[in-house]
N, C-alpha and C positions, 0 to 999 in steps of 0.2 A: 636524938642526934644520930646521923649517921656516917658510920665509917666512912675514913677515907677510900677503903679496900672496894665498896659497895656501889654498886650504881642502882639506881634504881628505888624502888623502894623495897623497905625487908623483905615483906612479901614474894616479891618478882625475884630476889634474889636467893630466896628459900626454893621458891619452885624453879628455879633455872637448876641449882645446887640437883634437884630431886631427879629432875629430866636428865640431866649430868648422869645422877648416879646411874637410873635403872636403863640409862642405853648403855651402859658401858659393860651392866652385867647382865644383859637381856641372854648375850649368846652361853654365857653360866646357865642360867636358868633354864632357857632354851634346852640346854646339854641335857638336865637333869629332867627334866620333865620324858622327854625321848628314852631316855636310860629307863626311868620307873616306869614307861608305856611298854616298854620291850619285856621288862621282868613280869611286869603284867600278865603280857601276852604268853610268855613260855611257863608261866605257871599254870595260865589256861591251857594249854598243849600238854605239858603232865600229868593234866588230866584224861587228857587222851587216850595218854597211854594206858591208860587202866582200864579204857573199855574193850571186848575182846573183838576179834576179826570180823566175825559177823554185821556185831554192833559198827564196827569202821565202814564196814560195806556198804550199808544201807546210808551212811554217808557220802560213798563216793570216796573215803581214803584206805588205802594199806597203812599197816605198823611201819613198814618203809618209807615211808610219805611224812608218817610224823616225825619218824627219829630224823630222818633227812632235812625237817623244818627245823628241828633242833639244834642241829648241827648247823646251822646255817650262823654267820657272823653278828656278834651280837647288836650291830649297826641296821639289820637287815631287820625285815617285818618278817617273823616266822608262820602269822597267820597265812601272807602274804604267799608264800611257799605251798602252802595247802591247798592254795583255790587254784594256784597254775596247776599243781599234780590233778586235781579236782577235774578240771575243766579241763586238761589234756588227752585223760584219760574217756572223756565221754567224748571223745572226740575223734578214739582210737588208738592213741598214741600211748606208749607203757614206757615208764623211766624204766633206765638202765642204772647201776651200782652206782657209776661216776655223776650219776643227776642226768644225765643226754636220754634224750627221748627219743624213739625212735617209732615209727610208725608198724603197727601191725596190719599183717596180710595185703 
């Protein structure tokens, strides 16, 4: 017998209920997933920091490159930060303190 409340059959109204729920908390989840991708990422960057200048060199980063990825908002992609310093720098281009790059010679 079925509810007055129900349309449908149980089924359609179990799975309507489920689709309900997981959009409502998709942008929760969303959140969290982002936030653990981030902590991810700057615990790989910590790693960073332990390798010495040289080791960074042959990379293509300074110790300024990474703490500056570090420092970056914890919204932001800190890898993300590494490849622009990365890729500006072969380019010619040297950051300055405040992050502004500025072109050499």
């Amino acid at each position: 017998m079925m509810h007055a409340y129900c349309e449908g059959s149980g089924k359609e109204n179990v799975e309507r209920q489920l689709t309900e729920r997981s959009t409502s908390a998709w942008p929760v989840f969303a959140w969290a997933r982002r936030l653990a991708a981030a902590i991810a990422k700057r615990r790989s960057l910590s790693k960073l920091r332990r390798l010495d200048d040289r080791a960074l060199a042959d990379i293509g980063l300074t110790r300024s490159d990474v703490d500056r990825a570090l420092l970056a908002p914890l919204g932001h992609d800190p890898t993300m930060e590494l490849e622009v310093s990365r890729r500006l720098r072969s380019l010619g281009w040297r950051p300055t303190r405040n992050g502004a790059q500025i072109r050499r010679g």
